[in-house]
C-alpha positions as CSV (number, residue, x, y, z in Angstrom):
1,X,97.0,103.8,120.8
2,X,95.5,101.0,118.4
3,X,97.6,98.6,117.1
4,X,97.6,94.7,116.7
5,X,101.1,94.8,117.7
6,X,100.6,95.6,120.9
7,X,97.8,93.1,121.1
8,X,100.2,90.2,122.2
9,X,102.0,92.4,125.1
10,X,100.4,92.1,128.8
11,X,99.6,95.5,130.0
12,X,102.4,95.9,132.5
13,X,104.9,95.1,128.8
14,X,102.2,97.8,127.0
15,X,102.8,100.2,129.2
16,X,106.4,100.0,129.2
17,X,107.1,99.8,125.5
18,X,105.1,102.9,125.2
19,X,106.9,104.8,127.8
20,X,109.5,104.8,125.3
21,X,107.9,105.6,122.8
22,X,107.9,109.4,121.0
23,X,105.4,110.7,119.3
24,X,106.2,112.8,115.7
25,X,104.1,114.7,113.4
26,X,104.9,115.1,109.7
27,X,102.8,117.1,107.5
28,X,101.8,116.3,103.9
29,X,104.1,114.8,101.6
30,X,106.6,114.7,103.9
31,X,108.9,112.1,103.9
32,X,109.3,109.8,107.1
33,X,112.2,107.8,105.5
34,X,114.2,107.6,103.2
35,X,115.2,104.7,100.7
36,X,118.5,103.5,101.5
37,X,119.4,105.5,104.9
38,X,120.2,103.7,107.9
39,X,118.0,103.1,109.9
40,X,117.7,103.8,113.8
41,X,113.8,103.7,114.7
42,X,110.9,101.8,114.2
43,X,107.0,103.5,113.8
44,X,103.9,102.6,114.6
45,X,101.0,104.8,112.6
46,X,99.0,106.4,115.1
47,X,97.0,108.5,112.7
48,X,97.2,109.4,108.7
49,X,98.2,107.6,105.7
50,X,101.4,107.0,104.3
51,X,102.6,105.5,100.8
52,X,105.6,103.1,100.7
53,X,107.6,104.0,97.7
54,X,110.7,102.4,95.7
55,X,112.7,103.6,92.8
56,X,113.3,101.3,90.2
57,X,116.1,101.1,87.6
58,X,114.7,103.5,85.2
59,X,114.7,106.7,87.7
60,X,110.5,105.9,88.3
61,X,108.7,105.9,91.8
62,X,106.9,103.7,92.5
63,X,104.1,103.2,95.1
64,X,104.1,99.6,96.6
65,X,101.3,100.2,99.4
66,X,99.4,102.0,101.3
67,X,99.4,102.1,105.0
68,X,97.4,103.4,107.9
69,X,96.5,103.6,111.7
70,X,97.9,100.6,113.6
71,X,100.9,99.6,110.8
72,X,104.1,99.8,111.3
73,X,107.2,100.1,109.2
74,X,111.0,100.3,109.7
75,X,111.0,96.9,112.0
76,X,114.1,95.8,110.5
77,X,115.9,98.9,112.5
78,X,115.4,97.5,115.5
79,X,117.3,94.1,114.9
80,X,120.8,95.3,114.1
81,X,123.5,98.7,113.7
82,X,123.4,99.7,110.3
83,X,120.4,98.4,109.0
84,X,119.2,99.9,105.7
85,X,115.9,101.3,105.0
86,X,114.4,99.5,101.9
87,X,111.8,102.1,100.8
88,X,110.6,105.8,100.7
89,X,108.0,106.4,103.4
90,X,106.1,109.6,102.5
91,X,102.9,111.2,104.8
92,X,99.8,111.3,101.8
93,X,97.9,113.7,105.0
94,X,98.7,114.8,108.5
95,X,100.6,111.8,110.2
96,X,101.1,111.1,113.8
97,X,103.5,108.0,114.3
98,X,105.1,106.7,117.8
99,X,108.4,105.6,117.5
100,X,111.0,103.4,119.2
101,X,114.7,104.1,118.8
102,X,116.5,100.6,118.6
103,X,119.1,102.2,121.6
104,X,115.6,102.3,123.7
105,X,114.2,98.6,122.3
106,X,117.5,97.4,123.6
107,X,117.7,98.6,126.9
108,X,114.4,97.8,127.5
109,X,114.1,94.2,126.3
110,X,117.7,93.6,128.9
111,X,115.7,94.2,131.6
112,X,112.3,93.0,130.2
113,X,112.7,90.3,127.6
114,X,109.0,89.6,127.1
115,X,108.7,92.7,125.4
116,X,110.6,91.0,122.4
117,X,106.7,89.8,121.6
118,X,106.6,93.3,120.5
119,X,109.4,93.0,117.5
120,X,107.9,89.5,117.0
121,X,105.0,90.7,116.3
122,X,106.1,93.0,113.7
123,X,108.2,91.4,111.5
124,X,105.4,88.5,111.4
125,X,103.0,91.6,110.2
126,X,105.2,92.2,107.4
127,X,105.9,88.9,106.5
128,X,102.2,88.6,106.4
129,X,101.7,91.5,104.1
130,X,105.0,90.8,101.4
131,X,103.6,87.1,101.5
132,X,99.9,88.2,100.4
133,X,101.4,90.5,97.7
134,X,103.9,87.5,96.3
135,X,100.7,85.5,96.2
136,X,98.3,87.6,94.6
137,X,101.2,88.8,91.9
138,X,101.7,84.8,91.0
139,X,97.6,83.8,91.4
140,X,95.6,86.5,90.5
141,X,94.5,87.9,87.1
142,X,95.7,91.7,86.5
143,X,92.2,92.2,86.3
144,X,91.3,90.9,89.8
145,X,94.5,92.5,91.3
146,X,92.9,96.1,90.6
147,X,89.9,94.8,92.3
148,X,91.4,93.3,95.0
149,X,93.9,97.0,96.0
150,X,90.4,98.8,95.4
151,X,89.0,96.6,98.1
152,X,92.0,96.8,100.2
153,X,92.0,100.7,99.7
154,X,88.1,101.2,100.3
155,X,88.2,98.8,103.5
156,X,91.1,101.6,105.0
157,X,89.6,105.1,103.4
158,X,85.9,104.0,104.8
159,X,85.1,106.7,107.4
160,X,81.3,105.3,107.5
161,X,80.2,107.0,104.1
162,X,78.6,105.3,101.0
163,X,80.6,106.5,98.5
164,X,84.3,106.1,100.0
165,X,86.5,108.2,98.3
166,X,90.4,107.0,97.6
167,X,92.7,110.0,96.7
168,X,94.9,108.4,94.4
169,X,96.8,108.8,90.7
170,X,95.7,105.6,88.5
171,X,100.0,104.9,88.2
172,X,99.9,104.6,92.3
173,X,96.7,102.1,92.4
174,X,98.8,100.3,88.8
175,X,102.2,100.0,90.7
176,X,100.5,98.8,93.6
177,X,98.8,96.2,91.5
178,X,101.6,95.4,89.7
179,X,100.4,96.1,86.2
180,X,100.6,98.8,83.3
181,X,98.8,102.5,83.7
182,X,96.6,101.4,80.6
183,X,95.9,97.8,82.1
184,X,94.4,100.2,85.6
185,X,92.5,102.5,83.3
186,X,90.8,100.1,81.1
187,X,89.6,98.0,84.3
188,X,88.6,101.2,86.4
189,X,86.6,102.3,83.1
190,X,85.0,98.5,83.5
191,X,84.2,99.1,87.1
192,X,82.9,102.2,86.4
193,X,80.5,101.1,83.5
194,X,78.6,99.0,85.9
195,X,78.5,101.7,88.5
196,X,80.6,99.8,91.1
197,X,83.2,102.8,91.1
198,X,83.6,106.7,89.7
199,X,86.8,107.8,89.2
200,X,88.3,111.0,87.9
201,X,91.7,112.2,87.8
202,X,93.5,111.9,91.4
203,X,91.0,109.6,92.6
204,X,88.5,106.6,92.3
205,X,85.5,106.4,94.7
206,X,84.3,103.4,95.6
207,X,80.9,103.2,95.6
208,X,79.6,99.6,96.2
209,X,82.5,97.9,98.4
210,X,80.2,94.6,98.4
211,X,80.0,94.2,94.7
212,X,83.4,94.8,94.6
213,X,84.6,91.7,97.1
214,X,82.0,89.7,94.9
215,X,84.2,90.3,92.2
216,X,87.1,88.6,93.9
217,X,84.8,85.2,94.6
């Protein structure tokens, strides 16, 4: 399996952290957790997409990101009983995940404490990613926050082709961007104009990735 996380283990520590391991399947639009449940496990994306979702105040869901192969989610699990899941994790396609159960973590890492790397590895990962988001949300112009999820986006849905296609609603890629439906829609229609994008209703295509991270500078 592919994942950064792993990277910093030696093999020996690879091997054993994904002895324990299981695998799990969830079909689409399934959801792998659940906002507020307490959590047990911690999973590694294998294969698929999944959207991390929140509710807010006023009953709306919201999509915060997108992730893919090689992220993980649920980290917090693993440091303590009782821990709360923070979001809604739900399978956009066919997902494959392997997951550790914090009961396994902790008997492995008594009799093998390097693989802590492991858990260090994580929560640096999604430090990483929340501290990106807090910066583009304070330094970045709406405008160039649209751009910069379409580059994100078209840099994970590329499977080699031209035109990458991105099968999303313009409230996911707005609430990811952290601006208004009609703020997305007039910038997509901007993109579109000068042929960098198409988009039609459920998704955007991506059609020049390049002039798109010229955009950003």
């Amino acid at each position: 399996m592919d994942s950064n996380l792993l990277d910093g283990l030696s093999d020996p520590d690879r091997d054993l952290v994904l002895s324990r391991m299981s695998r799990r399947t969830y079909s689409v639009g399934e959801m792998l957790i659940l906002d507020g449940d307490v959590g047990d496990s911690m999973h590694i994306i294998e294969q698929g997409k999944v959207a991390v979702r929140k509710s807010t105040v006023r009953g709306e869901v919201v999509t915060l990101t997108i992730l893919g192969p090689g992220a993980s989610f649920g980290e917090q699990a693993l440091l303590s009983t009782g821990a709360r899941r923070t979001a809604h994790i739900v399978a956009l396609e066919s997902v494959v995940t392997r997951v550790m159960y914090r009961s396994d973590f902790e008997a492995l890492r008594r009799r093998h404490p390097t693989v802590e790397r492991f858990l260090v590895d994580a929560l640096a990962e999604q430090v990483r990613r929340l501290s990106g988001q807090v910066v583009d949300a304070l330094y970045l112009h709406a405008d160039q926050r649209v751009v910069k999820r379409l580059v994100d986006l078209a840099a994970l849905y590329d499977v080699g082709r031209t035109a990458i296609e991105i099968p999303l609603r313009q409230e996911d890629l707005a609430s990811m961007a952290g601006i208004t439906r009609p703020t997305a829609n007039r910038v997509l229609r901007q993109l579109a104009a000068t042929g960098l994008i198409t988009v039609r209703r459920g998704q955007t295509t991506v059609l020049d990735q390049a002039g798109l991270r010229r955009l950003l500078g």
